[in-house]
Structures are given as structure tokens and as C-alpha cells.
C-alpha positions in Angstrom: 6.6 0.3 -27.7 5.2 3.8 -26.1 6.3 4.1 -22.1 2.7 4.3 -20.3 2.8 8.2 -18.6 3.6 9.0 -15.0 -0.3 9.6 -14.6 -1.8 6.7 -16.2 -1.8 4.3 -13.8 -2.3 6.8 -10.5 -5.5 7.6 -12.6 -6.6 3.8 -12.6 -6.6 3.5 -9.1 -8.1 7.0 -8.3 -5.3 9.1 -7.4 -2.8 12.0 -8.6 0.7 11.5 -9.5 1.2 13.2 -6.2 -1.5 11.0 -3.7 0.1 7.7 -5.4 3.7 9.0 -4.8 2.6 9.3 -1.2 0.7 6.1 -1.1 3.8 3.3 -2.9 6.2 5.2 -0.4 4.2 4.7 2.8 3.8 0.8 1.7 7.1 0.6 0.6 8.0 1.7 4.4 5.8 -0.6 5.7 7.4 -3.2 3.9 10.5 -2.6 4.4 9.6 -2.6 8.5 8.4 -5.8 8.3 10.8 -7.4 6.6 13.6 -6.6 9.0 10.8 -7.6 11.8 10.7 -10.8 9.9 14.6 -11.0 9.6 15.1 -10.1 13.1 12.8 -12.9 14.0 14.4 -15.5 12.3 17.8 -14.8 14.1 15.7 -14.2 17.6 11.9 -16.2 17.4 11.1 -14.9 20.7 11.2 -11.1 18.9 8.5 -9.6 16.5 6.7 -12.9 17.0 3.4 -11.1 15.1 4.8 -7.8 13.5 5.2 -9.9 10.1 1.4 -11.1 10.0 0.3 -8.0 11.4 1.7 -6.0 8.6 1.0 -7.7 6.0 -2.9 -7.5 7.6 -2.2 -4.0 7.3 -1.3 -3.5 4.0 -4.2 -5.3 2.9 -6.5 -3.5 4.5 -5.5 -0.2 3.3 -5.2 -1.6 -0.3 -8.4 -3.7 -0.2 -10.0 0.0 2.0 -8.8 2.3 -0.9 -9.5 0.4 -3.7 -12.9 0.5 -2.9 -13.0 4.1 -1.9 -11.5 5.1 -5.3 -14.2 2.7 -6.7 -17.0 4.6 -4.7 -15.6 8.1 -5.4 -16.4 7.9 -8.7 -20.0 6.3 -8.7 -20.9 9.1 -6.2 -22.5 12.4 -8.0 -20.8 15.6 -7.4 -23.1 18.2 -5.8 
């Protein structure tokens, strides 16, 4: 079985090796934020009581946001 290349899937959503890069480490951040929101508000429910929801708001957002920019950047003609 062939490994897939470092550009193949960046290229399905629309972006360079480098823009994805960028992109999976600022959610990965993210994620990681929330989940120690969410950890510290389990020990202390008082804390963070809508950092969790709010992030995960986020992320879709800017998943659901770019997935339909990369969508629209290519059905839009270059001049």
C-alpha cells in the first residue's frame, strides 16, 4: 500500500503544505486550551463555565468558514 503524499490532502481542502501546517497547529492549540478549560472546570465548576462550548463554536466556525472559502476559491475565475 502507497503512503498518500504530504500534499495530497492540503490540496483537497484548498491549501499548501505550508497554509495546512499552520491551520492543524492553530486548532490543535485551540484544542488543547479547551480541554484543560474543560479539565479545570471539572475540578472547579464555577471556572471556565463556557470556554468548552465556546471553543468548540469556534472551531467549527473556522472549519465550516474555510471549507467553503476553499470551495468558492476555486469556482471563482482568475482575472
Amino acid at each position: 500500500m502507497a503512503l498518500p503524499s504530504f500534499t495530497e490532502h492540503p490540496a483537497a481542502v484548498g491549501e499548501s503544505y505550508a497554509e495546512h501546517m499552520h491551520t492543524a497547529s492553530w486548532f490543535g492549540w485551540q484544542m488543547l486550551l479547551g480541554a484543560g478549560a474543560c479539565f479545570v472546570h471539572a475540578l472547579l465548576p464555577f471556572l471556565f463555565t463556557r470556554t468548552g462550548s465556546a471553543k468548540i463554536a469556534l472551531l467549527h466556525d473556522r472549519m465550516v468558514a474555510n471549507r467553503v472559502k476553499a470551495t468558492n476559491r476555486h469556482l471563482v475565475p482568475a482575472e
